[in-house]
Backbone bond lengths (Angstrom), bond angles and torsions (degrees), N, CA, C in turn:
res aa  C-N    CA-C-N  psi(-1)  N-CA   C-N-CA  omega(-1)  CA-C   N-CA-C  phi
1 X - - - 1.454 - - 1.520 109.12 -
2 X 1.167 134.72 113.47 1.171 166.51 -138.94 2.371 84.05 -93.51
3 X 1.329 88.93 117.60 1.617 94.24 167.89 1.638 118.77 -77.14
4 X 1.232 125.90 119.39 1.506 124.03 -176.71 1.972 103.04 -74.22
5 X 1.330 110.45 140.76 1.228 124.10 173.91 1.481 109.55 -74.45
6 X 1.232 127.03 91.96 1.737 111.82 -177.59 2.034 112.01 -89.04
7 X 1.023 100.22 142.33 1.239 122.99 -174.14 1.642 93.36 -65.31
8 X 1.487 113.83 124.04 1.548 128.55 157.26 1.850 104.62 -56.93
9 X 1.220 87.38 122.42 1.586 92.07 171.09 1.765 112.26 -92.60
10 X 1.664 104.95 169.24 1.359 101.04 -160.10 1.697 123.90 -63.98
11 X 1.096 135.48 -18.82 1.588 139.88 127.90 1.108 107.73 -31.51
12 X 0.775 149.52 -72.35 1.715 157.32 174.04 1.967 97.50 -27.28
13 X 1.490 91.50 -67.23 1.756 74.54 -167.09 1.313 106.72 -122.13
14 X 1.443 107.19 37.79 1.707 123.51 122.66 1.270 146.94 -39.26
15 X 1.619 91.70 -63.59 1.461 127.23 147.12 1.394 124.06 -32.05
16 X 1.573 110.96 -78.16 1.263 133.01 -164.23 1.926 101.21 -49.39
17 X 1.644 109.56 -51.02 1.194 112.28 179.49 1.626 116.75 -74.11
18 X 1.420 131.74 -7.04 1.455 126.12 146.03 1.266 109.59 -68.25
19 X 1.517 126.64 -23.10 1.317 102.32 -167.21 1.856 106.83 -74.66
20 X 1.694 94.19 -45.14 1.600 119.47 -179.59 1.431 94.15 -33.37
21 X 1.709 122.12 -76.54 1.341 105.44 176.36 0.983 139.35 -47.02
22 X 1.188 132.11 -34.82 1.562 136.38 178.71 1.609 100.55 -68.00
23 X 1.297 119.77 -68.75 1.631 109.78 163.49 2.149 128.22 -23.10
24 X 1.275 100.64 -32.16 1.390 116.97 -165.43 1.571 108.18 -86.99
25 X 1.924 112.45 -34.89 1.008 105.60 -173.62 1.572 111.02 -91.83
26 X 1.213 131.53 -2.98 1.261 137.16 167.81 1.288 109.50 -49.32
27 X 1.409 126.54 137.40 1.500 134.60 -173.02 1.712 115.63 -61.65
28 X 1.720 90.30 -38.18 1.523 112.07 -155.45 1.963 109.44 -75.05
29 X 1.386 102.76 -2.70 1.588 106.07 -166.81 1.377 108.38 -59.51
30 X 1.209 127.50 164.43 1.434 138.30 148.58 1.470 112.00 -60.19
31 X 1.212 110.74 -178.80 1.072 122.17 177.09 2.045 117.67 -89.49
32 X 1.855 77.24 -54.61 1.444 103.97 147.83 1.200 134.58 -38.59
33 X 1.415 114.91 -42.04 1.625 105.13 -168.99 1.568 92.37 -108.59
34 X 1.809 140.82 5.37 1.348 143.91 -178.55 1.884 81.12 -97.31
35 X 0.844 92.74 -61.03 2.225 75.65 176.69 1.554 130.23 -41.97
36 X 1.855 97.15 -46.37 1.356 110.36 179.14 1.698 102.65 -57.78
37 X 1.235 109.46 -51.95 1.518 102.55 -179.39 1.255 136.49 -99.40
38 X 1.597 112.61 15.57 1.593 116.77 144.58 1.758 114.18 -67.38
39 X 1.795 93.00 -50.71 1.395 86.59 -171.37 1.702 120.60 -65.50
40 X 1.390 124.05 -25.28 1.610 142.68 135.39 1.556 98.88 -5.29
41 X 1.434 116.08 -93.31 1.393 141.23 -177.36 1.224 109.24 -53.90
42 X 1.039 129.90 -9.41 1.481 128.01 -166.11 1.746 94.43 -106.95
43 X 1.074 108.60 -48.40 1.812 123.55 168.18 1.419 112.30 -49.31
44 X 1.502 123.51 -68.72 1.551 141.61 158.63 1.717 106.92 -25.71
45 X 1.167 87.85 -75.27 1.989 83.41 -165.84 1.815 104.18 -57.77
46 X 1.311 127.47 -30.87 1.494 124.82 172.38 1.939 110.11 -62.00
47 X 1.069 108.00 -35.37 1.215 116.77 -171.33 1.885 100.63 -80.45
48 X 0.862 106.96 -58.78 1.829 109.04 165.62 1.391 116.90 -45.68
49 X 1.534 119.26 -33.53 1.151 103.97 -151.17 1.551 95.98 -102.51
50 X 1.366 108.57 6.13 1.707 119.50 173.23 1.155 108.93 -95.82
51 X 1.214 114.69 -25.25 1.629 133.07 168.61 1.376 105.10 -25.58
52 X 1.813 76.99 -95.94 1.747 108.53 177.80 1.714 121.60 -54.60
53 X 1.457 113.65 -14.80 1.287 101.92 167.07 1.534 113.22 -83.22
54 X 1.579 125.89 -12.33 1.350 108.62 -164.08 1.722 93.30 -96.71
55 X 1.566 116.06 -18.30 1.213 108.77 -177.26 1.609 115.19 -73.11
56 X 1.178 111.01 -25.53 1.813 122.03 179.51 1.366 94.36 -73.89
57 X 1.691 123.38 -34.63 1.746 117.33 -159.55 2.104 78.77 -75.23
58 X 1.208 142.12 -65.12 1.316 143.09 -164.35 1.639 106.79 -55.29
59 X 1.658 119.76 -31.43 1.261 113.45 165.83 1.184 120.36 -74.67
60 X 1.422 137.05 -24.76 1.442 143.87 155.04 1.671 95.16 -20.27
61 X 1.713 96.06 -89.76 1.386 116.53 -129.22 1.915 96.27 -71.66
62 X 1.280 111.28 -14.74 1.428 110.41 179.64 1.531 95.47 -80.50
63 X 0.921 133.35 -37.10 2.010 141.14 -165.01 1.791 81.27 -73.89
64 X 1.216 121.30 -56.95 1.153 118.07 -172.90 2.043 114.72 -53.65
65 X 1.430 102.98 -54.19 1.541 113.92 167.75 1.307 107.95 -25.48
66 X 1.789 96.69 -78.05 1.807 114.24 -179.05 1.159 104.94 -8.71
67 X 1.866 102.98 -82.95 1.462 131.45 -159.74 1.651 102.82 -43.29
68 X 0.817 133.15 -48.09 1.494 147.13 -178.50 1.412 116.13 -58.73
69 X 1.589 129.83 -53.98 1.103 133.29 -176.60 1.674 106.72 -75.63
70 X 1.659 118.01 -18.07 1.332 123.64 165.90 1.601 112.34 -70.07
71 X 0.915 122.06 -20.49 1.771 122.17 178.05 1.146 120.35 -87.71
């Protein structure tokens, strides 16, 4: 039985990008591994921010429902 890949939800890579920072502000980083985890963070916050737009696009249309079954 084949394991399904589940998608980190937005807590999930909330997280991940405090950690990225906290990793980033340490003196001792590479240069290398401060790239690896901008570009990390740079991936994360695009992926969140599609998140939260599709969850506001589903809070629309239910606010919209509401409004409707009130008339």
């Amino acid at each position: 039985m084949a394991e399904e890949k589940k998608e980190a939800g937005i807590d999930e890579k909330l997280k991940s990008l405090e950690d990225i920072i906290s990793r980033m502000e340490e003196e001792d980083i590479s240069l290398e591994e401060a790239l690896a985890s901008f570009e990390e963070g740079v991936r994360l916050v695009k992926e969140t921010r599609e998140m939260l737009t599709g969850i506001e696009e589903k809070l629309k249309v239910l606010s919209e429902e509401e409004a409707e079954d009130d008339v």
